[in-house]
N, C-alpha and C positions, 0 to 999 in steps of 0.2 A: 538402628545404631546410628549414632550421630558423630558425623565426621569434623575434625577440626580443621578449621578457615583460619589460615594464615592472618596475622597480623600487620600492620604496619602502617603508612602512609604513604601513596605514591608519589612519585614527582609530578608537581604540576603541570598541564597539558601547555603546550607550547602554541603561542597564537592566541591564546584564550583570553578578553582580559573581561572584565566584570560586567555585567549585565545590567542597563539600565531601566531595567523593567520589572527587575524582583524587587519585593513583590510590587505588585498583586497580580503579573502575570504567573501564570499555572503552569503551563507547556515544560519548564525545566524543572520540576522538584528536586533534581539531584544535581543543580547545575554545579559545575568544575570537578564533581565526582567521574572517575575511569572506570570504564568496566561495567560489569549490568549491577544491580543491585544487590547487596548482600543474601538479602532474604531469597531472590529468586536464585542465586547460585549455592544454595543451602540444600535448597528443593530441589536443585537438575542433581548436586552431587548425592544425595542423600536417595535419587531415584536409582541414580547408576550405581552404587554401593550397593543397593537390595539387588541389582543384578549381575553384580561383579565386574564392573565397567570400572576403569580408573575416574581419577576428577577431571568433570568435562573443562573442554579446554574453550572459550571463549575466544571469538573474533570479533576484533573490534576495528575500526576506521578513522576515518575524517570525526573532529569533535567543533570545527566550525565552519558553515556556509553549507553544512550537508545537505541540508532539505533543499531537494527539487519540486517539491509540491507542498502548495498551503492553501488552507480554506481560511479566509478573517471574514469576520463579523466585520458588517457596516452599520453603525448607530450612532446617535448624538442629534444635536440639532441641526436644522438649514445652516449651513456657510460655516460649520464646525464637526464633521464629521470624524469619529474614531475607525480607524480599522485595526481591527485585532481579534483577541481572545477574549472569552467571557472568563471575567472571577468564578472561582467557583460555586454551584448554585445560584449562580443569581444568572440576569442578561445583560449586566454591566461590562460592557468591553473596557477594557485595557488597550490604549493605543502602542503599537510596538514599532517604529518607526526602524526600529535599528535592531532589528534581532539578531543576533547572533550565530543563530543555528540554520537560519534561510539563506540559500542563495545572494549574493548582492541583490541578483534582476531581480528578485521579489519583491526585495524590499523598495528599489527602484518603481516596481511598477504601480506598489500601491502609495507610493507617495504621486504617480502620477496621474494615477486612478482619484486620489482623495480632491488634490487640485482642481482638478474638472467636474469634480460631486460639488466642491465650492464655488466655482465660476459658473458654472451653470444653475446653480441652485437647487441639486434636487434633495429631495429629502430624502435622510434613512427611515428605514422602516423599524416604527417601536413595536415592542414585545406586549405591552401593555394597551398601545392604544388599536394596535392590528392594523395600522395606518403606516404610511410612507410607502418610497418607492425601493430604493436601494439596500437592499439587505444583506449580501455575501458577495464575496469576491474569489474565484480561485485561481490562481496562479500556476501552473505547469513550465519548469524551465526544461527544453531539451539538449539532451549533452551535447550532439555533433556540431548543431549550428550554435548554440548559445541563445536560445531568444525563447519568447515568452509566450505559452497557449493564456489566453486571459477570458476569463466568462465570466461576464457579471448577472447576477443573480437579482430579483426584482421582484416585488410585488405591481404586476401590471402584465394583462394578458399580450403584450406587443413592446416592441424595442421602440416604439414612435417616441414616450416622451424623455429614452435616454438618448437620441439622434445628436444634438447636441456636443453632450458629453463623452462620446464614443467619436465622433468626431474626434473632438481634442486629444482622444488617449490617441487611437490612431496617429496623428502627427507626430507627437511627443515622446512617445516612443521608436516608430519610424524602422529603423531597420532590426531592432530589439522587441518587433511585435512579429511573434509566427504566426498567430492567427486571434483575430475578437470574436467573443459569440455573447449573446443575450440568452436566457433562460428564464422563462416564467414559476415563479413559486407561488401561485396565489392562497394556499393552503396556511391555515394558522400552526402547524404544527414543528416539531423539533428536526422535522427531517431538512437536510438544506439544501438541496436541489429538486427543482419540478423534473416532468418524464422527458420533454423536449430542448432540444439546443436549436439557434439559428444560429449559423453562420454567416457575421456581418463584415461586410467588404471580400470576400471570397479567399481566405488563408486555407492553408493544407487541412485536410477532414482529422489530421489524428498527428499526434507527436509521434517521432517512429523513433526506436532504442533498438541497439542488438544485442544480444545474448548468444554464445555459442555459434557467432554468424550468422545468426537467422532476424531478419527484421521481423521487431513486431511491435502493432499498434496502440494507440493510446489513444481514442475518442474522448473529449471532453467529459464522459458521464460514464467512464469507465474507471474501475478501480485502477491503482496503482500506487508504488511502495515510491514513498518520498526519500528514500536512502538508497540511491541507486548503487550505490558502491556498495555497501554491506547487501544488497538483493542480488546483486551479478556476481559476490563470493556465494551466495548459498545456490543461487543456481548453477553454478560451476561446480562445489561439493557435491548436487544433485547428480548433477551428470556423468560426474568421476564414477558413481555407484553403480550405473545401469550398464550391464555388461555387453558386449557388442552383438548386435542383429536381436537383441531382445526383443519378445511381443509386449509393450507395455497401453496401461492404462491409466487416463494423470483423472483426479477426480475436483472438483473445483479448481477448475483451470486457467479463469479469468481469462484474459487476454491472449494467453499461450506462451507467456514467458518462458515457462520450465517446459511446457511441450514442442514448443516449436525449435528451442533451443538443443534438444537431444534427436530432431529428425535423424543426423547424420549416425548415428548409435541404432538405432532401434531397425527394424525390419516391419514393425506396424504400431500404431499408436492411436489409442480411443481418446480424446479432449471432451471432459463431463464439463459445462459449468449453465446456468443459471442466468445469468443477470443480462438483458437485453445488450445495453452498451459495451460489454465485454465479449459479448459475443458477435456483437458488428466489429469491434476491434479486432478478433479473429477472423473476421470474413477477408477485412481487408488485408491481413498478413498471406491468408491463403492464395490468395489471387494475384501475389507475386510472387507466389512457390514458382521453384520449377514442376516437370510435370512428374517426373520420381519422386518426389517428396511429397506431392501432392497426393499421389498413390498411396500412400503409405499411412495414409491422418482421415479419421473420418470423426466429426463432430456430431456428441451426443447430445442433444439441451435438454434443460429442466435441472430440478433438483438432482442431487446424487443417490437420493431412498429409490427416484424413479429409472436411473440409470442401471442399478447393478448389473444386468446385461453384459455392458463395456469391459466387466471384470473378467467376461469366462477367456481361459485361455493365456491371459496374461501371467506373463512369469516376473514383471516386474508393474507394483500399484504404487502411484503415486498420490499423498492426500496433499490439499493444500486449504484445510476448512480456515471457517472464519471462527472469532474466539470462543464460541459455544462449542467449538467442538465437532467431529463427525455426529451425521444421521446418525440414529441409532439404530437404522434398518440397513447402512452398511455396515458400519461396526460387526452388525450381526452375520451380512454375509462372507465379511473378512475372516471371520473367527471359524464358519463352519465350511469355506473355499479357500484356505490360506494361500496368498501366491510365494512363489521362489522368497522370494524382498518385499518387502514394502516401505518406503520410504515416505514419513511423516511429518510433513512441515506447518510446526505451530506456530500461532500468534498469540496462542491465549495457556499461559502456562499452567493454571487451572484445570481447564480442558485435555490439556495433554496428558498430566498424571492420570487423570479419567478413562480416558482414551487407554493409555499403556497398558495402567491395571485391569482394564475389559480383555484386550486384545490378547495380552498374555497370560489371563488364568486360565481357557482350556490347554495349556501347552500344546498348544499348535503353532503359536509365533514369538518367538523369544527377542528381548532388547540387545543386539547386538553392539550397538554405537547410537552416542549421544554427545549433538555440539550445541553450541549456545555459537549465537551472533546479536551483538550488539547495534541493533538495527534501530532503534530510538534511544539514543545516549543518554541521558541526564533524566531519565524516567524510568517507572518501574517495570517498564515493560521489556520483555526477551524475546527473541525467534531461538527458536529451535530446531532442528532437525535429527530426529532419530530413526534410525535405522534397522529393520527386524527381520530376523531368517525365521522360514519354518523349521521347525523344531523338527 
């Protein structure tokens, strides 16, 4: 049964004013639109009606200067360099000099990232010829102090022929630099970062953010959510849920955002995740636990299919997959070990319906609650969080 979506027009966002970039940059499809996308709040109400849930209710934030984190393409020629986003399908970048939705410091840094690619003359790297040097640039702003983690990304096994150039960002940004790193790509492929980071001139090892009072890290090559403000309401939702002195177990944990942030809740806690840099990110939060806290978190790595372990016992499971979705070898042990809750945090709204309808057709775990957070504004994309009791 399909429910009816309100009509109307909203009033236009305050701050906002026109984009100099559309088109042909891609990053805003829905720029000045409020709210997540129709189509996808069709699909979360039209979930929670088959379960008897009212219309989810949407959080939304900041609609400019929200991104804390950004990846641009480096391309064009010697002494004319773009940084930005590629058109789509192609590897033509779109120069964004003045985006709207970044940070100021971003924008800041890559105008002074671009200058020194110019003064120094080093080349971008083409897509077509698999030649140049300079290819990505990522930019990390941290909230407390305000300043910039910046790694430039390269075709060339060493930092020697950007010395230079790295030189000059160093100055020029000056007290607006937390830390520079160099990263080798030498790889022709679409992934944008190599396995390694140096650390050049010796800045702090990781961006540190708090959630729930607990610092936690951010290594250059570790994930993290470029909307910090819409990610510390959902880990705040997260933690509202988890009842006091619970055994919990968070499953792609990343960093430990959502796990280290509910230490002070929990009585014990299993942190599953995967990915090397995220899980040096976690090392380094644990090692300025106190020693209670420290007791209480014991870190599982690998995949989540090879984790399920982590789960026995737990009265509250935390997911937090990437947009394909959960394993389907937890999935499975969710469904025949239901815990107390299990609380679901999606990125891939696809995925989640998938997910639900697995999780809940042996009626062993029912959709209790379902929000939407508007964590990439002006795209089609939603986080979610749903919430499920065993039945």
């Amino acid at each position: 049964m399909r429910r009816r979506v309100e009509s109307g027009h909203p009033p236009p966002i305050e701050g906002l004013t026109a984009c100099p970039h559309l088109p042909p940059c891609p990053a805003c499809p829905r720029f000045g639109e409020r709210d997540i996308a129709p189509g996808a709040q069709r699909a979360l109400d039209e979930l929670a009606w088959a379960h008897g849930l009212p219309k989810v209710p949407i959080i939304s934030g900041a609609y400019v200067g929200f991104r804390l984190r950004a990846r641009l393409a480096i391309r064009g020629r010697v002494g004319s360099p773009k940084l930005g986003l590629f058109e789509l399908d192609s590897h033509r970048v779109v120069h964004i000099p003045n985006c709207r939705v970044q940070h100021p410091l971003i924008n800041r840094v890559a105008n002074v990232v671009r200058r020194a690619l110019v003064e120094t003359r080093i080349s971008s790297y083409s897509d077509k010829a698999q030649s140049g040097i300079a290819r990505h640039l990522q930019v990390v702003v941290e909230r407390v102090s305000q300043t910039a983690q910046v790694v430039i990304v390269a075709n060339s096994p060493t930092a020697e022929p950007l010395a230079e150039c790295c030189a000059l960002i160093r100055a020029r940004l000056g007290a607006d630099l937390h830390s520079l790193w160099f990263n080798s790509k030498l790889e022709h492929t679409n992934t944008i970062m190599g396995p390694t980071f140096e650390n050049l001139g010796g800045g702090p090892a990781s961006v540190v953010e708090s959630f729930g009072g607990a610092s936690v890290h951010y290594p250059p090559g570790a994930f993290g959510q470029s909307n910090l403000d819409i990610a510390q309401r959902i880990i705040e939702h997260v933690r509202e849920r988890i009842p006091q002195n619970s055994r919990v177990a968070e499953f792609y944990a990343g960093v430990g955002a959502i796990g280290l942030s509910v230490l002070d809740r929990v009585s014990q806690i299993h942190l599953n995740e995967l990915n090397p840099h995220s899980l040096h990110g976690l090392g380094l939060a644990i090692e300025h636990l106190a020693t209670a806290d420290r007791a209480k978190l014991s870190v599982v790595p690998g995949s989540a299919a090879s984790a399920l372990e982590a789960a026995r016992g737990a009265e509250v499971v935390i997911v937090d997959p990437p947009r394909k979705g959960l394993d389907r070898e937890l999935t499975a042990h969710l469904r025949e070990h239901p815990p107390d809750r299990l609380l679901y945090v999606s990125c891939g709204l696809a995925s989640l319906l998938e997910d639900i309808a697995r999780l809940s057709a042996p009626k062993t775990l029912r959709l209790a609650e379902l929000t939407a957070f508007n964590l990439m504004p002006f795209t089609e994309h939603v986080e979610a969080v749903a919430r499920l009791e065993r039945c």
